[in-house]
C-alpha positions as CSV (number, residue, x, y, z in Angstrom):
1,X,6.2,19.2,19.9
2,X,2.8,19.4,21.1
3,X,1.0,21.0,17.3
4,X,2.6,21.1,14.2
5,X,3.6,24.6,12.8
6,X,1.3,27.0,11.3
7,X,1.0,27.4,7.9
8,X,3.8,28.4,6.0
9,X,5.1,29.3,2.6
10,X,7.9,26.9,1.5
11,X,9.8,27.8,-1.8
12,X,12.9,27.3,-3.0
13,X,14.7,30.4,-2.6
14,X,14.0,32.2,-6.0
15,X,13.7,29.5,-7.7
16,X,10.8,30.6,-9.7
17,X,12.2,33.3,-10.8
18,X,15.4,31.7,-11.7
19,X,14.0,28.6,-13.2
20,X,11.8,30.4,-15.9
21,X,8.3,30.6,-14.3
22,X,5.7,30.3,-16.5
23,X,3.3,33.8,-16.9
24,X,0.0,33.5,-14.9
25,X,-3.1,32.5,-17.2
26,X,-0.4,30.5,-19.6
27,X,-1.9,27.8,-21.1
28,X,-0.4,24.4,-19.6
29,X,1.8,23.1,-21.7
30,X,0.8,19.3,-23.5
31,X,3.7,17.8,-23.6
32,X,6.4,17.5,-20.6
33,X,10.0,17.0,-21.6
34,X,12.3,14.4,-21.3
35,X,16.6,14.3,-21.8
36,X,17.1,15.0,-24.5
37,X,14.4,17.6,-25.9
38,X,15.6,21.2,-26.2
39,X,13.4,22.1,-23.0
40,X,15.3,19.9,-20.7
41,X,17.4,21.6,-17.6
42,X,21.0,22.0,-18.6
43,X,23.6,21.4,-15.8
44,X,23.4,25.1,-14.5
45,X,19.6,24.6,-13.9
46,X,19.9,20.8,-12.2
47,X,23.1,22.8,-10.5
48,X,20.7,25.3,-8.9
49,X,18.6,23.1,-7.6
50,X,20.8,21.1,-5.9
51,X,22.1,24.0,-4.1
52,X,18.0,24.6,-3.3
53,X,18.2,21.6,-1.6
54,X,21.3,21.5,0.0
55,X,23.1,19.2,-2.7
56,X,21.2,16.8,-2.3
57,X,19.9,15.9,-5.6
58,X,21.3,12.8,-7.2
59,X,21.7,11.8,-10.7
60,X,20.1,8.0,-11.0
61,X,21.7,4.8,-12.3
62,X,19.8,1.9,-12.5
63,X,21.4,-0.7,-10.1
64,X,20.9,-3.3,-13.0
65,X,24.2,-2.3,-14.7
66,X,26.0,-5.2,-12.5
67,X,24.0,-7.7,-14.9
68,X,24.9,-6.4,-18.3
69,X,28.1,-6.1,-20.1
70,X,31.6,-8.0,-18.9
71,X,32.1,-11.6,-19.8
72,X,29.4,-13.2,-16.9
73,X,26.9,-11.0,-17.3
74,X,23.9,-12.1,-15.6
75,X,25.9,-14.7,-14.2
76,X,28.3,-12.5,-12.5
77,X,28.8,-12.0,-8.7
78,X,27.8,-8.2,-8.5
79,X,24.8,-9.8,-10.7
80,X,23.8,-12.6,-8.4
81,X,24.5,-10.4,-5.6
82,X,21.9,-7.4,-6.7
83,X,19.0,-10.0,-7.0
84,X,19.6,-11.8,-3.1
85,X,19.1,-8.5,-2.2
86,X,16.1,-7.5,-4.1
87,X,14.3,-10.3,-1.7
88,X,15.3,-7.9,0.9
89,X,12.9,-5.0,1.5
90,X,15.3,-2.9,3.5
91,X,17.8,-3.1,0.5
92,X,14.9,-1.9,-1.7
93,X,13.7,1.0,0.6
94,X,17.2,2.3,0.8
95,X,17.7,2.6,-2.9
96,X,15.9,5.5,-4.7
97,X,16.3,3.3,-8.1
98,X,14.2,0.4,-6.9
99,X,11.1,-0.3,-6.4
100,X,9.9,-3.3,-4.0
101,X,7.4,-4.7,-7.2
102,X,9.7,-4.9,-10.4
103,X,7.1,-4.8,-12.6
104,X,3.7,-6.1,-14.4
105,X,3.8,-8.2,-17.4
106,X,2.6,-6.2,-20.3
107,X,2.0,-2.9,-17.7
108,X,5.1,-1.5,-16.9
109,X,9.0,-2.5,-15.4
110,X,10.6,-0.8,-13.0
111,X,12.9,2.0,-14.0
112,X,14.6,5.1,-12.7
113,X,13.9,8.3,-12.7
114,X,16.5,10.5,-14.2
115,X,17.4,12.4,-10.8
116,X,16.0,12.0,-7.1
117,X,15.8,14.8,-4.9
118,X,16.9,13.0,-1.2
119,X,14.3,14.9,0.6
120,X,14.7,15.9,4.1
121,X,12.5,18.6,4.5
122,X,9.5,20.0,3.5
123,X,11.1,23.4,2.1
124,X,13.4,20.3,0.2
125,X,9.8,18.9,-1.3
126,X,8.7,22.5,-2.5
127,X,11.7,23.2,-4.1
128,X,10.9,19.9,-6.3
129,X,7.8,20.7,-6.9
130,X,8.6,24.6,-8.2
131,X,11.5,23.0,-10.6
132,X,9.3,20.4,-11.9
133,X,6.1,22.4,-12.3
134,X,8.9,25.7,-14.2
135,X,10.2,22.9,-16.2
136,X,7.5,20.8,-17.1
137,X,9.0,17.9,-16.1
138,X,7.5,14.6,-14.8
139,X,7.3,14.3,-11.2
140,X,7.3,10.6,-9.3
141,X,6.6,10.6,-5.5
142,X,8.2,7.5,-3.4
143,X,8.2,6.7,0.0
144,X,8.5,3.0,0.7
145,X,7.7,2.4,-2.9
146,X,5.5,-0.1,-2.3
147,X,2.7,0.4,-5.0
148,X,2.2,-2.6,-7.4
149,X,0.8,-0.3,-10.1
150,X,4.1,1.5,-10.7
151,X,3.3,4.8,-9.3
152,X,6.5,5.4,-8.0
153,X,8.8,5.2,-10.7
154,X,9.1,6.7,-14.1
155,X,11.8,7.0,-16.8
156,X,13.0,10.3,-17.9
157,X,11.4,11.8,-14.6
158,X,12.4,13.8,-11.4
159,X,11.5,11.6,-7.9
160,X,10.9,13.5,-5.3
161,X,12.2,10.3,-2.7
162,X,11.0,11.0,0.9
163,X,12.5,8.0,2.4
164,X,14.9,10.5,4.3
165,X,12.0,11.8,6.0
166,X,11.2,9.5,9.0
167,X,10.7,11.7,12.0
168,X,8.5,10.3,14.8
169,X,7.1,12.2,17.9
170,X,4.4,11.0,20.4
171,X,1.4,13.5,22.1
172,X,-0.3,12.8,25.0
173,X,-2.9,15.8,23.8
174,X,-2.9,17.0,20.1
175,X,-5.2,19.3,18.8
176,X,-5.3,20.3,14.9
177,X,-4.6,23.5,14.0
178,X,-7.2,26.3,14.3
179,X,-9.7,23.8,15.8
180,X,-11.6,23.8,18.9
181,X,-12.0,20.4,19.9
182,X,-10.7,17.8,22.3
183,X,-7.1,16.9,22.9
184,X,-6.3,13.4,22.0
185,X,-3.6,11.4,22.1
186,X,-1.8,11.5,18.8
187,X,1.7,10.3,16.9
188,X,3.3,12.7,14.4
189,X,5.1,10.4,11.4
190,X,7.2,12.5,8.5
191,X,6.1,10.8,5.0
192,X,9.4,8.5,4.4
193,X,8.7,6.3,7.9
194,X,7.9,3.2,7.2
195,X,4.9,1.1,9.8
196,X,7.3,-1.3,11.6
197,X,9.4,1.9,13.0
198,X,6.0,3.6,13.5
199,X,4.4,0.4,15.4
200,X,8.0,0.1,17.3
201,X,7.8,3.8,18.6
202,X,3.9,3.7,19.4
203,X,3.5,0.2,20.8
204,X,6.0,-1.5,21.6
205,X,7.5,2.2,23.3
206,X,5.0,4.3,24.6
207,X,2.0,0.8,24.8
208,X,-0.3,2.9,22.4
209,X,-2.0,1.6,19.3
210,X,-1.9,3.3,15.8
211,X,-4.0,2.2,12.6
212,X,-1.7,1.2,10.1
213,X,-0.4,-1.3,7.1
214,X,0.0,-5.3,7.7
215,X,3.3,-5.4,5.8
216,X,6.0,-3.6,7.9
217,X,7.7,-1.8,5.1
218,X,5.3,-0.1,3.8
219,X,5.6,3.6,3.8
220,X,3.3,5.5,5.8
221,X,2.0,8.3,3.5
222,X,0.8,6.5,0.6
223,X,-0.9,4.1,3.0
224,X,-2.5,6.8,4.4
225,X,-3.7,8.4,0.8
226,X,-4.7,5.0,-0.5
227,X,-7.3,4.2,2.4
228,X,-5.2,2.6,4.5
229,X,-5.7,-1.1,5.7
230,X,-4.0,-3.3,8.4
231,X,-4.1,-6.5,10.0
232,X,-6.5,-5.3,13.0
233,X,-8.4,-2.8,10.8
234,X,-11.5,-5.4,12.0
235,X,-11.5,-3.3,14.8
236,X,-10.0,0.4,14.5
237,X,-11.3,1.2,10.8
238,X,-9.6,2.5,7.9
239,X,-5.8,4.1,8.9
240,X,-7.1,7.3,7.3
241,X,-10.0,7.8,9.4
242,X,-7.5,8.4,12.1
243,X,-5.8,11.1,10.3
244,X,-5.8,14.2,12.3
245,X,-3.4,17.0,10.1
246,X,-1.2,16.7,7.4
247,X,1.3,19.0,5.8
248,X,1.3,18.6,2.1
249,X,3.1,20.8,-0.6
250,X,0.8,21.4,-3.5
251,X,1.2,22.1,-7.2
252,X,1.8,25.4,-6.5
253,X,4.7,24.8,-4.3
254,X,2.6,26.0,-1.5
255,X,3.5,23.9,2.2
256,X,-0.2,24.0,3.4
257,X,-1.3,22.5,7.3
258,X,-4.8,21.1,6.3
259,X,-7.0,19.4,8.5
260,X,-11.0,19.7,8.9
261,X,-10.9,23.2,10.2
262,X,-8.4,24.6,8.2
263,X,-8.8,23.1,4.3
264,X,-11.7,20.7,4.6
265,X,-11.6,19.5,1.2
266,X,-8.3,18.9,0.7
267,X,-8.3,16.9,4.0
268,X,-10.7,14.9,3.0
269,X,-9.5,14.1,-0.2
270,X,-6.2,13.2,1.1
271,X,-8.2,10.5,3.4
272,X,-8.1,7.7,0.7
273,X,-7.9,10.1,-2.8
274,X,-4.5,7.9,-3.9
275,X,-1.2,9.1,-3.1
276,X,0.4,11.3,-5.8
277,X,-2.8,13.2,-7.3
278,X,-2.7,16.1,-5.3
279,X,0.3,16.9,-3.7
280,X,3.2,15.8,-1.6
281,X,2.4,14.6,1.9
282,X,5.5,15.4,3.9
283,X,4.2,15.1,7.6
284,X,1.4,13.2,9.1
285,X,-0.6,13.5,12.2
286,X,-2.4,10.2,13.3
287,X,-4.9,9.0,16.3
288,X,-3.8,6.6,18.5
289,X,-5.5,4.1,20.8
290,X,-5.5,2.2,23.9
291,X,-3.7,-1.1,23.1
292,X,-5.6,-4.1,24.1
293,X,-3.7,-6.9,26.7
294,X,-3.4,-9.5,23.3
295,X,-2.7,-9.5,19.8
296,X,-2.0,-13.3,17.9
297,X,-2.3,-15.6,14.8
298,X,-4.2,-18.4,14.2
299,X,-2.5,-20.6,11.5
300,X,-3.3,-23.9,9.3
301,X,-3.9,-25.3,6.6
302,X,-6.8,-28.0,5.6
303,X,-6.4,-30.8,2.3
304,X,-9.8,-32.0,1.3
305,X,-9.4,-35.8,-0.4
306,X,-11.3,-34.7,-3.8
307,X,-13.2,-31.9,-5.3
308,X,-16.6,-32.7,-3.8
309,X,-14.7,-32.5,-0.2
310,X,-13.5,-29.4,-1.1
311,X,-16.8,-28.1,-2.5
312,X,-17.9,-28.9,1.5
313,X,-15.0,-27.3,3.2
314,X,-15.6,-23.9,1.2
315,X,-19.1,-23.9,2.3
316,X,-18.5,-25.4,5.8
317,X,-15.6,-22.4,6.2
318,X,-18.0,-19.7,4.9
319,X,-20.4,-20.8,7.1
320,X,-18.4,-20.9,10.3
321,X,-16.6,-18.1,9.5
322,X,-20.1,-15.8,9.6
323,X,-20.8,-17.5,13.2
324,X,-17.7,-17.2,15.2
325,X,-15.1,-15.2,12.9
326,X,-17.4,-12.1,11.7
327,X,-16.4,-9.8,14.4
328,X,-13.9,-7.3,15.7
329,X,-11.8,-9.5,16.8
330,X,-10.8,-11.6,13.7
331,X,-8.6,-9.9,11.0
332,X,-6.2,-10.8,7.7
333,X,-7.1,-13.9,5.5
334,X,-7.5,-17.6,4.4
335,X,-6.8,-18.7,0.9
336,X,-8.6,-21.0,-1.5
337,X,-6.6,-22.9,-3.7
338,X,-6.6,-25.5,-7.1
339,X,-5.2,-28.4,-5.2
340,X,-7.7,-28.6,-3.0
341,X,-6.6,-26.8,0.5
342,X,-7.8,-24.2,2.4
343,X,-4.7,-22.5,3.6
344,X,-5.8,-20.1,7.0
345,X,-3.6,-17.0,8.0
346,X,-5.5,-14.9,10.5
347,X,-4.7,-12.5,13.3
348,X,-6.9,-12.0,16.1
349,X,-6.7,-9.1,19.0
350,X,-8.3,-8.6,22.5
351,X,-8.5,-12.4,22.7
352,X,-5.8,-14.5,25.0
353,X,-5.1,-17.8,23.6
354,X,-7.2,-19.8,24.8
355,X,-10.4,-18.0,24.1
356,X,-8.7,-17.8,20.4
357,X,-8.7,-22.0,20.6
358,X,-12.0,-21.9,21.5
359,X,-13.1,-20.0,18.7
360,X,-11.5,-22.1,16.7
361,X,-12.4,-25.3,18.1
362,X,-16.1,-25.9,16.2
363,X,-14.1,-26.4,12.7
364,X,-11.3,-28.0,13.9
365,X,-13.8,-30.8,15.5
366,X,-15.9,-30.5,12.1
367,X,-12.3,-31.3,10.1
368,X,-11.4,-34.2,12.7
369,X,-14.7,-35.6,12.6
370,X,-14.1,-36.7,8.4
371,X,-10.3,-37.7,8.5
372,X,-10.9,-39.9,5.0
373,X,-12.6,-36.8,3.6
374,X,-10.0,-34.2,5.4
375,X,-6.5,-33.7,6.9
376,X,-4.3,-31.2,8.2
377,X,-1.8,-30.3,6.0
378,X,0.0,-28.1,8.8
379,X,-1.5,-28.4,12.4
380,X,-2.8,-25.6,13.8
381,X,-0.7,-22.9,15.1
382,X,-3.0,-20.8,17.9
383,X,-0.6,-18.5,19.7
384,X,-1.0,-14.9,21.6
385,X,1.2,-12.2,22.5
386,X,1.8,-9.4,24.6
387,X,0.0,-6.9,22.3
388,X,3.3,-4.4,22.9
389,X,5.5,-7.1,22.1
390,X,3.4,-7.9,18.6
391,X,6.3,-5.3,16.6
392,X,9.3,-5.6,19.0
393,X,12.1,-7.0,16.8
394,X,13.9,-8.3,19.6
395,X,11.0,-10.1,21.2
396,X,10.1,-11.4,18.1
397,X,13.6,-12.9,16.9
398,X,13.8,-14.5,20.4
399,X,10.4,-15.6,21.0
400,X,9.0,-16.4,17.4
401,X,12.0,-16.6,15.1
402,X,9.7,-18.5,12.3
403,X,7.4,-15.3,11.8
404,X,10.5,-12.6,11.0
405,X,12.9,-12.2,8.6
406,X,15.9,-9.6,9.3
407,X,17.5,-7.2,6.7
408,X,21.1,-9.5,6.5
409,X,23.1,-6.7,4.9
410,X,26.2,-6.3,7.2
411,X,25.9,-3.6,9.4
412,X,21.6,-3.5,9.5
413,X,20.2,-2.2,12.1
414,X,18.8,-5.2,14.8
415,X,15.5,-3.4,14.1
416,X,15.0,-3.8,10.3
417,X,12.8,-7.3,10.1
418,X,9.4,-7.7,8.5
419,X,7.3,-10.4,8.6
420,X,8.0,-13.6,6.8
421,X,4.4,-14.0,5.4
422,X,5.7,-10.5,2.9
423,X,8.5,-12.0,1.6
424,X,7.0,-13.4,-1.9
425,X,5.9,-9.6,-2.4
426,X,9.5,-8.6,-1.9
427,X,10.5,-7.6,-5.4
428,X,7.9,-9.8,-7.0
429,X,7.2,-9.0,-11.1
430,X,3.3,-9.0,-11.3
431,X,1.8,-12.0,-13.5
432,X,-1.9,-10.5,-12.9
433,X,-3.8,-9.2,-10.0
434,X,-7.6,-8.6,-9.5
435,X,-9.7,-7.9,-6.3
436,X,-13.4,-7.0,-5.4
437,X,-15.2,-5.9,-2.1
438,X,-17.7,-8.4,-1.3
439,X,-20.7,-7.0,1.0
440,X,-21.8,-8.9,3.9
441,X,-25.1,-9.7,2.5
442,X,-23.2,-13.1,1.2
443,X,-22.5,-13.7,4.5
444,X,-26.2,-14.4,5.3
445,X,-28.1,-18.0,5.6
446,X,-29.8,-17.8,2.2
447,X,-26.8,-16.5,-0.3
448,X,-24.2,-18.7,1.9
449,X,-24.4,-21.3,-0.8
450,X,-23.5,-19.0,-3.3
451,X,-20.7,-17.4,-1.5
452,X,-19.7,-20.9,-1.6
453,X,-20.1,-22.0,-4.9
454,X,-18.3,-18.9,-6.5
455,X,-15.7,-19.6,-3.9
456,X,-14.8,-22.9,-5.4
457,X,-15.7,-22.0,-8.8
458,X,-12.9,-19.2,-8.3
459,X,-10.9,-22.4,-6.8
460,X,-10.9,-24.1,-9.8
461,X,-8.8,-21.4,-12.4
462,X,-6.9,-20.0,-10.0
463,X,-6.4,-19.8,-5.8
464,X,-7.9,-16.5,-4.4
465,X,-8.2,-15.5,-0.8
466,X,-10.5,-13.5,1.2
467,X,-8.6,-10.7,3.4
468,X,-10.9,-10.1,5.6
469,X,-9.3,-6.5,7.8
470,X,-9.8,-4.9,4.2
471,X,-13.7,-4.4,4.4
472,X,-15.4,-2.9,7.7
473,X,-18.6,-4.9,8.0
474,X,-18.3,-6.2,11.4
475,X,-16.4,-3.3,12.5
476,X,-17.7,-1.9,15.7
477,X,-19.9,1.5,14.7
478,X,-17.5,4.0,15.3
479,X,-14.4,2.5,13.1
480,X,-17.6,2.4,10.4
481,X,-18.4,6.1,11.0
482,X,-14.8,7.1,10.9
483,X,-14.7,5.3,7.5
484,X,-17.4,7.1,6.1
485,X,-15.7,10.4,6.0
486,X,-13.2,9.4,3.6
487,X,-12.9,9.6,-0.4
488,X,-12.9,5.5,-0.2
489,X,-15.4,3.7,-1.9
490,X,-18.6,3.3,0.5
491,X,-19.0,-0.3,-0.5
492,X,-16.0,-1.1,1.8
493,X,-17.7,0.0,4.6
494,X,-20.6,-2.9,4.0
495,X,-17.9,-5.4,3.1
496,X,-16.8,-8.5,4.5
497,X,-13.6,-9.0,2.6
498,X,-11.7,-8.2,0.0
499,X,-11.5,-11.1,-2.6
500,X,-8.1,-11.1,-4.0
501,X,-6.9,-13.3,-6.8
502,X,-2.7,-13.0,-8.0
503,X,-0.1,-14.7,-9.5
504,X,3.9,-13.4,-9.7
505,X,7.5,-14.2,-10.5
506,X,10.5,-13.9,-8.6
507,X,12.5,-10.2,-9.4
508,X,12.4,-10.0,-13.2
509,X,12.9,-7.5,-15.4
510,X,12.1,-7.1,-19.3
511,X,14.6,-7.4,-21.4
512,X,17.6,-7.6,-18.9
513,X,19.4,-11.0,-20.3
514,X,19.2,-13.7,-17.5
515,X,16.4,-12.1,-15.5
516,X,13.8,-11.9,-18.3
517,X,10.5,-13.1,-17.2
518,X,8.8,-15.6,-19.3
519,X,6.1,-13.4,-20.8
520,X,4.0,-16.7,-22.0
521,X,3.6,-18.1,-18.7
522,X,2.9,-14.5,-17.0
523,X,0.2,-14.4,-19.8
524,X,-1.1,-17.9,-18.9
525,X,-1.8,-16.6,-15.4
526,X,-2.7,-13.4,-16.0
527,X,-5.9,-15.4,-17.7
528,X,-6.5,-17.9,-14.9
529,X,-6.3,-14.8,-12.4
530,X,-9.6,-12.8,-14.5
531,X,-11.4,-16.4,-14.8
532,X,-10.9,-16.8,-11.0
533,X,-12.1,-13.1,-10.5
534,X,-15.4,-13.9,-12.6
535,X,-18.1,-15.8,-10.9
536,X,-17.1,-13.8,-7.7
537,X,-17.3,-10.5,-10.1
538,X,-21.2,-11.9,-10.8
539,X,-22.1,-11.6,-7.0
540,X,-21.6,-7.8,-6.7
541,X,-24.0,-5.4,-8.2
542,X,-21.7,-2.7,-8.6
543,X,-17.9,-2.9,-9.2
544,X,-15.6,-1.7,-6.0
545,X,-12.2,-2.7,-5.2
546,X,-9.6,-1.4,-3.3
547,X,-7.3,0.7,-5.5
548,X,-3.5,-0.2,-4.0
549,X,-4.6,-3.9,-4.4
550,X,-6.6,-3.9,-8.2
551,X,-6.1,-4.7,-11.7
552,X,-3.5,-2.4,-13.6
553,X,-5.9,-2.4,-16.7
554,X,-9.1,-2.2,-14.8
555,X,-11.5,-0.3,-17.3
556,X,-13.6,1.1,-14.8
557,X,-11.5,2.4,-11.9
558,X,-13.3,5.7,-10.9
559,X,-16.2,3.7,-10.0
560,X,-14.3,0.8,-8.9
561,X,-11.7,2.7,-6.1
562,X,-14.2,5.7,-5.3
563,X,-17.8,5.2,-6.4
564,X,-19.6,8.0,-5.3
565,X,-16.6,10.3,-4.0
566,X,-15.3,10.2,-7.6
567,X,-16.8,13.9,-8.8
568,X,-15.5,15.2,-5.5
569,X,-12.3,14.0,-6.1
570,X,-12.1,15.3,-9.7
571,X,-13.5,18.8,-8.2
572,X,-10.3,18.6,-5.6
573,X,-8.4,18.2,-8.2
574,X,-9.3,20.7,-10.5
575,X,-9.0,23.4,-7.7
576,X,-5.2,21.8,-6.1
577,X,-3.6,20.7,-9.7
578,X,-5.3,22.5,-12.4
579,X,-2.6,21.6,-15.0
580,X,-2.2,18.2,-13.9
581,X,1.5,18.2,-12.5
582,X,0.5,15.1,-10.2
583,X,0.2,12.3,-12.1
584,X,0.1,8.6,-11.4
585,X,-1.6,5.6,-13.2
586,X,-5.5,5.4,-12.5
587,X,-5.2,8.2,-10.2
588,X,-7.5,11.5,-9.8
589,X,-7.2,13.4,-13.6
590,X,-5.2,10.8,-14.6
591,X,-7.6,10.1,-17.3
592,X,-6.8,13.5,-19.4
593,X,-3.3,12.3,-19.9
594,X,-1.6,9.5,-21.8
595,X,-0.9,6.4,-19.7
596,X,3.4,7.4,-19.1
597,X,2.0,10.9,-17.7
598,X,3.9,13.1,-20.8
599,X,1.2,13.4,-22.7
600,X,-2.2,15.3,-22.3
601,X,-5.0,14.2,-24.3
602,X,-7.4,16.6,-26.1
C-alpha cells in the first residue's frame, strides 16, 4: 500500500445514538463514573459494545489473584510463577492487565482497568472512544505500556489496548496525503508494534534505517507522541521528526489522516505533545534512511582507588568525551556512581571497529598510565556489527548471546528478545526518578570544571548517568532542524545529554502480602535521587527535561517537557478535546482535573 487511506469517518455503528449521546452545547460533565455509581453501563450497554467491536471487549482481572488467598499465598507456585514472568517483557506486553513498571512509591501501583477493548482496528478504537466519551467514563490508552508515570493504566477505567495492532508495510516512495512534495522512502507501523519487530522488518529485512526507541519493547506510538529518542538519535534526530502521517481517532470519535498539509496543528502537536492528550494514534507513517555499513558498543567500566581519583576521572571523562565522543557518531550513556566507578555503555554507528578502538584509545592510555590510582573493573568490550544484523534475533543469539535475552515462555516466538541492558526496567517499582537536559555550553573549556564538579557532587548521594542520544547538540544540522518542528522542549535541541538519576525495586506491588515494597527504603532513595539531581539542577538556567523519563511530582512540568510549545499545546487541546476525555498524568489539560483523571477542578 503505497498512501494511507483518505480520511474517513469511523464510528461505531449507532452507537451514539444507542449509548445516550450527550445534547450539543451540554455542559461537560465534572465527575466521570466508576462501578458502581448509578451512571455506570449495565451489561446490555458493555454488551453493545462488544458487538461494536466484534466481541472483542474483555472484562479485566488483575493477574495478582494467584498471590492472595489459598494456604501459600504469596508463596504459592502460580504466585512465584506470575513474578518470573513479570521480568519478562513479552509476558507483560501480552497481558492487557500489566504494565512493564509496577509502580512508584507514594505515586501510583499498577492496576487494571475495568474492561479492555482488544483493538484491532481503527473503526475498533472509535467505537471506544464514542462509549467512553457517551458514558463519561475514564479512558486509558496502552500500547507497549511502557510509561513509568502510569499513563497507561487506571482502576475503574475502560483501556483502549492497541497491542493487537502491529501491522508493518515498507514504501519505496510515500507521499502524505494531499501534499505535493517528494516521494520518500517510508515504513507504515499500526500503533500496538513494538521497535524490535519494527527495526527487524526495516533493517535487518529490507537494509533501511528508521528512528526509533533503544529498548526493543517499547511500543511505537507513544514513543512517537513523547519525542522519541533512540540509541543512534546522535545522528538521525528526534523519532518524531521523521513522522510523515498519522491516523488518529479524536475525542469526537472522528478517524482523521493528519499530516502538515492536511491538519497542521494537530500534526505537530502529535510530534512530541505526550501520548494520550489528544487522541488515539492508531497508524503511523515514518521516514526511513540509508543504513550505514556499522553499528556497535563500546563497553567498560573504570574503579578509581579513592575519592580524589574519582574527582579526576569525572573531569578527565568530561573532558575527553567533548574531544573525541561529541559527535554523530557516539550515542547512549556512561554512569557515575557512589563507589567510585565510572561504568561506560555506549553505542557508536558509521564507525568499524577499529576506528571505534581508536577513538577510544586516548582514555584508555590515560587510565593505564595511573594503575595505583585506576583499574578496570571490566576490560573493555569494543565490538562492530553489520549494521543489518544490529536487530536480527538470530544473529544476535548466535553471534552475541551476552547482549540478548529471549521471551522463555514455551512456545515464544524465536523473535521475541530484547536487550539485556533493559532487563532491570522489566517490571521495576519506581523508588525515584529525576532528569534534566544539560546544554552543550558545559561542554566548553571554561565551565568543564564545573560539569565536573556537579558530576561528582551528584556522585556522592546517588549514581546518575548522562545519556547522551537524548539531546541533539552534536547532531548533524538537519536531525537539529527536523527537531525543531516538534512540540519538544527547544532546550533539547542545544543539549548534550540527558542527566538521569533513579533508583527501583524488583516487581512490587502495594499492599499485595509477600510482594510489598519496603516503602522506607524506597523513601530513602527517593531523597538521595533529588540530592543527586541538585547541584546538576544549579547548572541550567531554565528547567527542561524529557517528559517519558522525569519526576512523577515534578511541580513545574509544562515548562519542564515543553517550554515554549506549552500555550500551543494547551490551544491544540482546547480545539481536539474540549471536555477533557484524554487524560493522563502531567499531560496537555491535565492540570484542570484531579490527579486519578475523575475529577475536574473548578
Amino acid at each position: 500500500m503505497r498512501r494511507m487511506r483518505r480520511r474517513t469517518l469511523l464510528r461505531a455503528g449507532g452507537a451514539a445514538a444507542l449509548l445516550g449521546a450527550r445534547p450539543a452545547g451540554a455542559a461537560a460533565p465534572l465527575r466521570r463514573v466508576r462501578p458502581g455509581d448509578p451512571g455506570w453501563p449495565d451489561d446490555a450497554a458493555w454488551h453493545g459494545l462488544s458487538n461494536a467491536v466484534g466481541g472483542r471487549l474483555m472484562a479485566l482481572r488483575t493477574p495478582l489473584i494467584a498471590c492472595v488467598g489459598g494456604p501459600d499465598g504469596a508463596s504459592s507456585p502460580a504466585c512465584l510463577a506470575l513474578f518470573k514472568e513479570l521480568k519478562n517483557p513479552y509476558f507483560i506486553n501480552a497481558n492487557p492487565a500489566l504494565t512493564q513498571t509496577s509502580g512508584w512509591m507514594d505515586a501510583w501501583t499498577s492496576k487494571p482497568s475495568a474492561y479492555a477493548v482488544l483493538a484491532r482496528s481503527t473503526a475498533d478504537v472509535a467505537a471506544a472512544v464514542d462509549f467512553a466519551r457517551t458514558r463519561n467514563l475514564r479512558l486509558v490508552v496502552k500500547g507497549g505500556g511502557h510509561a513509568y508515570q502510569g499513563t497507561s493504566n487506571a482502576e475503574d477505567s475502560l483501556l483502549i489496548w492497541t497491542q493487537p495492532m502491529s501491522a508493518i508495510s515498507l514504501h519505496d516512495a510515500f507521499v502524505p496525503d494531499g501534499c505535493s512534495v517528494p516521494p520518500v522512502p517510508a515504513v507504515t507501523v499500526e500503533a500496538g508494534a513494538i521497535w524490535m519487530r519494527v527495526y527487524d522488518a526495516v533493517t535487518t529485512g529490507a537494509g533501511r534505517y528508521v528512528q526509533g526507541g533503544g529498548c526493543a519493547t517499547v511500543g511505537v506510538a507513544g514513543l512517537i507522541q513523547s519525542g522519541g529518542f533512540g540509541s543512534f538519535s546522535k545522528r538521525y534526530g528526534l523519532a518524531a521528526a521523521g513522522l510523515l502521517q498519522a491516523e488518529i481517532v479524536t475525542a469526537d470519535g472522528r478517524a482523521r489522516v493528519v499530516n502538515a498539509c492536511t491538519d497542521p496543528e494537530l500534526f505537530w502537536a502529535l510530534k512530541g505533545g505526550g501520548g494520550g492528550s489528544l487522541g488515539v494514534v492508531t497508524r503511523l507513517t515514518l521516514r526511513t534512511h540509508d543504513l550505514p555499513d556499522w553499528f556497535g558498543g563500546a563497553f567498560l567500566t573504570v574503579r578509581a582507588s579513592d575519592e580524589a581519583a574519582f574527582r579526576d576521572l569525572t573531569a578527565r571523562f568530561v573532558a575527553f568525551y567533548a574531544e573525541r565522543l561529541f559527535n554523530p557518531n557516539w550515542g547512549e550513556s556512561v554512569t557515575f556512581r557512589p563507589d567510585n566507578s565510572l561504568a561506560v555503555t555506549m553505542v557508536f554507528q558509521g564507525l568499524d571497529q577499529s576506528a571505534a578502538r581508536a577513538a577510544w584509545q586516548p582514555f584508555l592510555d590515560w587510565i593505564a598510565a595511573a594503575p595505583s590510582r585506576f583499574t578496570l573493573a571490566e576490560p573493555p568490550r569494543i565490538q562492530a556489527v553489520r549494521a543489518r544484523d544490529f536487530w536480527n534475533p538470530a544473529y544476535l543469539l548466535k553471534n552475541v548471546p551476552e547482549a540478548v535475552l529471549r521471551d522463555d515462555r514455551p512456545g515464544a516466538p524465536a523473535g521475541n528478545v530484547f536487550w539485556a541492558g533493559n532487563l532491570g526496567e522489566t517490571g521495576w517499582f519506581l523508588h525515584g526518578y529525576d532528569s534534566a537536559w544539560l546544554p552543550a555550553s558545559l561542554l566548553d573549556p571554561g565551565a568543564q570544571g564545573r560539569l565536573a564538579d556537579a558530576l561528582f557532587a551528584a556522585s556522592r548521594r546517588w549514581r546518575v548517568a548522562l545519556h547522551f542520544n537524548k539531546g541533539l547538540a552534536g547532531a548533524p544540522q538537519e536531525a537539529v532542524a527536523a527537531a525543531r518542528d516538534t512540540a519538544i522542549n527547544p532546550a533539547a535541541l542545544g543539549a548534550f545529554a540527558l542527566a538521569i538519576s533513579a533508583a527501583a525495586g524488583p516487581p512490587a506491588f502495594v499492599g499485595l502480602p509477600g510482594h510489598t515494597p519496603d516503602l522506607g527504603v524506597a523513601r530513602a532513595q527517593a531523597k538521595s535521587v533529588r540530592a543527586a539531581m541538585e547541584p546538576l539542577r544549579a547548572l541550567l538556567p531554565a528547567p527542561a527535561t524529557y517528559l517519558s523519563e522525569s519526576d512523577y511530582f515534578a511541580a513545574d512540568w509544562q515548562q519542564g517537557f515543553w517550554g515554549a510549545n506549552h500555550p500551543r499545546l494547551r490551544a491544540a487541546k482546547q480545539r481536539y478535546d474540549p471536555d477533557g476525555l484524554f487524560f493522563v498524568h502531567h499531560g496537555v489539560g491535565s492540570e484542570d482535573w484531579s490527579r486519578d483523571g475523575f475529577e475536574r477542578r473548578g
